[in-house]
N, C-alpha and C positions, 0 to 999 in steps of 0.2 A: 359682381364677383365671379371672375372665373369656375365652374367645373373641375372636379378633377375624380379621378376613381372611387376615392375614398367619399367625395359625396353624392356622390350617383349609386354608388351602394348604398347607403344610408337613406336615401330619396327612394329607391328602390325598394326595401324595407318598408318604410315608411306606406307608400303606395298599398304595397300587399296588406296591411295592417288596416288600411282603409276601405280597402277592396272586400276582403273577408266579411269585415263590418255589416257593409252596405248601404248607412245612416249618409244623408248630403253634408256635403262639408259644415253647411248652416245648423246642422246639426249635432253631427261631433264637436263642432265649434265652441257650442253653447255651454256643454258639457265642461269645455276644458279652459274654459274662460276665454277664450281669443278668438278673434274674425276667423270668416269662413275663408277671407285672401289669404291671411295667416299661416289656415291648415293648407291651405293649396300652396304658398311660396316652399310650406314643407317638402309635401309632396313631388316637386315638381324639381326642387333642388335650387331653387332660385336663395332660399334662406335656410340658413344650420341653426337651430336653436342655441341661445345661449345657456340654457342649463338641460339639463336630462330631464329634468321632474315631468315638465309637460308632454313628453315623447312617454314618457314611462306611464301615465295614467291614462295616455293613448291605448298602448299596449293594453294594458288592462279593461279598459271599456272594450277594447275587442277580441278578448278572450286569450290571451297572449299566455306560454307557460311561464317556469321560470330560464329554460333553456335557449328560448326563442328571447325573453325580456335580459337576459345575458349577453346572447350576439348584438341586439338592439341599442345594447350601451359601448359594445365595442365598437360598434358601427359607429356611433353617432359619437362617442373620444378621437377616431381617427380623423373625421369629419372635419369635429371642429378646430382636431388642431390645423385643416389645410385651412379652412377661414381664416383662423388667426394666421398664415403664414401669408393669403392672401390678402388682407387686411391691414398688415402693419401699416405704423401710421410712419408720414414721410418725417422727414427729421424736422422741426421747426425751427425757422432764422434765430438768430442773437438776437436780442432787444438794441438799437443804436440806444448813445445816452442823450437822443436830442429830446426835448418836452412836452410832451402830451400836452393837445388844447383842454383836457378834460382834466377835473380836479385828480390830483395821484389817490388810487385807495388806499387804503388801509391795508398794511401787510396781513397774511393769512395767518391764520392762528398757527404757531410752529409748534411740529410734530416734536413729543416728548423724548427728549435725549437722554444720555447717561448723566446723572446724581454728579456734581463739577466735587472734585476731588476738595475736602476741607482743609489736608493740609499746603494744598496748592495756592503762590503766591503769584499775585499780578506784580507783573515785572513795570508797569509802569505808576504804580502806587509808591508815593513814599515808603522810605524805610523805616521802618516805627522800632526806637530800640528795644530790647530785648531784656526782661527781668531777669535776672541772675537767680539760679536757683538755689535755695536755703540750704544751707549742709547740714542741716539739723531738725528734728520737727521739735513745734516750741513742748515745754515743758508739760504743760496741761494734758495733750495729745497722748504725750506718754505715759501721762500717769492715769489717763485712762484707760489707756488698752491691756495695762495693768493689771488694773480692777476688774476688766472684762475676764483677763484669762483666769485670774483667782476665781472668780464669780462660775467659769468655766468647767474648771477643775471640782470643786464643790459641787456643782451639778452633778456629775460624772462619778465622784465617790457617795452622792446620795442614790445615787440611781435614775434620777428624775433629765431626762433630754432637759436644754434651754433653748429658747425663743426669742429673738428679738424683735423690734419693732420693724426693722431694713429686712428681715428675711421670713414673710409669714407661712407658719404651716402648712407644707401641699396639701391642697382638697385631695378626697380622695376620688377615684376617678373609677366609673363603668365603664368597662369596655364596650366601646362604640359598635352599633351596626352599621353595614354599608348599606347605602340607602337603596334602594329597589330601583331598576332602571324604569325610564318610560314606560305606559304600556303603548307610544305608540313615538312615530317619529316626525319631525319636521324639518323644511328646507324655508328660504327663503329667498326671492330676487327684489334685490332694490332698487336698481337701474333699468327701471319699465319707463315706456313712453306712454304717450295718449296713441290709441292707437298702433303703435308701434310705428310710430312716425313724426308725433308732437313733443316736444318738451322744450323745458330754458334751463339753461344753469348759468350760475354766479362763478365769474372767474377774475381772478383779482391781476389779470396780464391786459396790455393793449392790444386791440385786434392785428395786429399785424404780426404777433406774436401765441396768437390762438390758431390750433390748424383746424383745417377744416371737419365738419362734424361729419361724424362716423355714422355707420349702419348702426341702428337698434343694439343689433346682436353683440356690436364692440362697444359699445358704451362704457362699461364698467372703467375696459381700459382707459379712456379719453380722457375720463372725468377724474381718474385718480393722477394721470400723468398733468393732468391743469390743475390740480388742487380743487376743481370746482365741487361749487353747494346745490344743491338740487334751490332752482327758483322760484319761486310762488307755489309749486305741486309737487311731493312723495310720492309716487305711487308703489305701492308695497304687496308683493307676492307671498301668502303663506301655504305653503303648500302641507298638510296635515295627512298623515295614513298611520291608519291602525298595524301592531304587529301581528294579529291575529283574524283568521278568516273568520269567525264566530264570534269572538266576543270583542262589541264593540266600544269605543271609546266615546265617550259622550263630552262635546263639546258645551260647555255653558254660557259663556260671554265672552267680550273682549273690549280689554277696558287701555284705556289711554292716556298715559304718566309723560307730564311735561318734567323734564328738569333743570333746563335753565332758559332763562329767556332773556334776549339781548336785541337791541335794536338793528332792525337790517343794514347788512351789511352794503357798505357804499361800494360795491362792485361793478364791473360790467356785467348786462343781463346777454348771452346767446343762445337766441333761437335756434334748435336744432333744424326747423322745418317751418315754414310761413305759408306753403298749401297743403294744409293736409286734413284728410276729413275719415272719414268713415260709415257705414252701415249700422255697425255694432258697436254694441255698448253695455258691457261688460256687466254686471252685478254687484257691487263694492260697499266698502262702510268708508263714508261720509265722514270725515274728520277735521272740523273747523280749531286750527290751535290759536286761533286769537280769542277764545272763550277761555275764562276762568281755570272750567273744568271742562276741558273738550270731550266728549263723547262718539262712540265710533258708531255713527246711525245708519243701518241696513238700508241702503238704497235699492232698487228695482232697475234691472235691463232691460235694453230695448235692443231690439233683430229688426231693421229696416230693410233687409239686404233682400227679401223675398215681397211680393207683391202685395202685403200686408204687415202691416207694423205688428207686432210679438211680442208681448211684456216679459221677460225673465223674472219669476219672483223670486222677491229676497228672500238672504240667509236668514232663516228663520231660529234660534235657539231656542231648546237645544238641538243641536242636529251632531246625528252619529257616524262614524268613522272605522271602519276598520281595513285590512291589508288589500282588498277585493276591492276596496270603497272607498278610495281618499276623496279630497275635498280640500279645492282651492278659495283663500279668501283673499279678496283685493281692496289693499287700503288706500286710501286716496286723502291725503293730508294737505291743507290747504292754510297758506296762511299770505297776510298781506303786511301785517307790522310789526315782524319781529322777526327776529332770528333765532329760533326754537329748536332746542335737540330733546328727544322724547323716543319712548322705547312702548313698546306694547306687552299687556299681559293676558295670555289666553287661560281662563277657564275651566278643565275638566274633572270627569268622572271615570271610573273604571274599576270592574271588583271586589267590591267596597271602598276604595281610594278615590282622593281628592286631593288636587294639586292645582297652583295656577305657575304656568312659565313662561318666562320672561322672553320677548320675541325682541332681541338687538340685530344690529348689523355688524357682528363678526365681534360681539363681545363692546361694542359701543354705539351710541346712542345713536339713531336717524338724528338728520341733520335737513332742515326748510328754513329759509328767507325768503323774505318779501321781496319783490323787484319795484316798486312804487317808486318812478321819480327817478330811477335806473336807465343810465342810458343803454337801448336795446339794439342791438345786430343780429342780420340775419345774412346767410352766404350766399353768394353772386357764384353761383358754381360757371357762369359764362366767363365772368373775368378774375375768377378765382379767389374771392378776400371779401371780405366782410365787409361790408356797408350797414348803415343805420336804416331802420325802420322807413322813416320818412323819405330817405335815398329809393328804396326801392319801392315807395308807395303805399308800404303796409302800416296799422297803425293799432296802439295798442300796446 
């Protein structure tokens, strides 16, 4: 990705934030969840983060005001919008209508339209004649609404209201409170790689028709502009910070709600990346959704990147949170034979208060399929297009 002012300022920035510090990058690193390559592509301006949050708890681990954490966001908004300006993706071909060797998928679930108008008629349905309507209501009809208004009126001169059985009594009704905001805030990123360089997604188009895979940082866009499903692995960013410097927020658990399960989707599987590895390895909860009842189990990092292997120990509950002190958790959803959408619920305390909230992707559910038995591609950036696994040697 091209350089340009706006992120050479931001890398700049970013540097002094580091510098002030003094911790090695293996170090900050660990702290903020990502390789120590990570904080250096930062640094260095080679990579714009795709959200704030991690640039923001930078800030904060190295003493940052809220003045300096103000310019830090303006810096890093102008940033990224030159990424994304350098980034867009190129236009991709028409599909020809000749036939795929490969069995055709299954159309993608189609996004919820507007409610089809009931009194709208399909123009190529028979004509169904039409009933004439009564110029009279029958007799009975009438002589009961009759009886209704007498019955009415008597009411009315006893004093006594009437009740029917079609219109019950309003309850009567407490004026509601507004419920108390958070005592603390959350973000979330759902388009993480392994690494920030691994991942597959499910796309229901033929390769010829899939553009080439994006940097990390564009991912979100790729994957929404393919309709793609995250493949065999979620990996899910929570980012949690208390509103307050003192009083902090106590996190308790986090638990993990399937809600619907369907057989993997017969799509094609794209590899984003077929070499890639790393040093680091993150801290996360473990979440197997081909169990029952999947559970989100606190796993252990590893730091290989220093001339000693390092254990990161896990997220321990409860652990506490406040504005000085966030805390990122990294979900890692793993599934092989299904096609599972599932939402997370976190936990906490604060106050005397107790609440658990709901952790979706923009108000709807995560979304993993299995790739098992999926034919998989990976990109030939030499001759530009997608080839099969076995084309390029790799296997799996």
């Amino acid at each position: 990705m091209p350089k340009d002012a706006a992120v050479e300022e931001f890398a700049g920035l970013v540097r002094a934030l580091k510098a002030r510090d003094g911790r090695s990058y293996e170090a900050l690193g660990r702290r903020l969840s990502v390789s120590a390559s990570t904080l250096h592509r930062y640094c260095s301006g080679a990579t714009v983060p795709e959200e704030f949050a991690v640039v923001d708890r930078l800030a904060l681990l190295c003493g940052a005001d809220e003045e300096e954490r103000r310019a830090l966001k303006a810096a890093w908004t102008e940033a990224d919008r030159a990424r994304r300006r350098a980034a867009s993706p190129a236009p991709v071909p028409a599909v020809s209508a000749a036939p795929e060797s490969n069995p055709e998928p299954s159309a993608p679930e189609p996004a919820p339209g507007p409610a089809p108008d009931p009194t709208a008629q399909d123009p190529s349905a028979p004509e169904v004649p039409r009933a004439r309507p009564r110029r009279g209501a029958p007799a009975p009809l009438v002589a009961a609404a009759v009886a209704l208004v007498v019955l009415a009126l008597a009411a009315a001169l006893l004093g006594h209201p009437m009740r029917t059985a079609s219109a019950p009594a309003p309850a009567s009704t407490t004026p509601g409170r507004t419920a108390a905001p958070l005592p603390f805030t959350w973000s979330i990123g759902s388009q993480l790689w392994e690494g920030g360089c691994g991942h597959t997604y499910l796309v229901d188009r033929a390769p010829r028709a899939v553009a080439q895979p994006p940097i990390a940082a564009d991912s979100g866009a790729w994957a929404g502009t393919h309709g793609a499903v995250h493949g065999g692995e979620a990996l899910v960013r929570i980012t949690v910070q208390g509103r307050s410097p003192s009083d902090a927020v106590v996190l308790h658990a986090l638990h993990v709600r399937v809600v619907d399960r369907a057989a993997p989707l017969p799509w094609n599987a794209y590899r984003m990346d077929h070499d890639c590895g790393g040093a680091f390895t993150p801290r996360h909860f473990a979440v197997d959704l081909d169990r029952p009842r999947p559970l989100a189990r606190s796993v252990d990092g590893l730091d290989a990147s220093g001339a000693e292997v390092r254990k990161i120990p896990a997220v321990s509950f409860p652990y506490k949170v406040t504005s000085s002190d966030p805390e990122e958790l990294l979900v890692s959803a793993r599934t092989a034979g299904c096609d599972c959408r599932w939402y997370l619920e976190l936990e906490w305390s604060a106050g005397g208060r107790t609440g658990a909230v709901r952790i979706t992707d923009g108000g709807k559910p995560f979304r993993t399929s299995g790739t098992r038995g999926r034919p998989a591609y990976v990109h030939d950036s030499v001759e530009g297009r997608w080839i099969t696994d076995s084309d390029s040697g790799q296997t799996g």
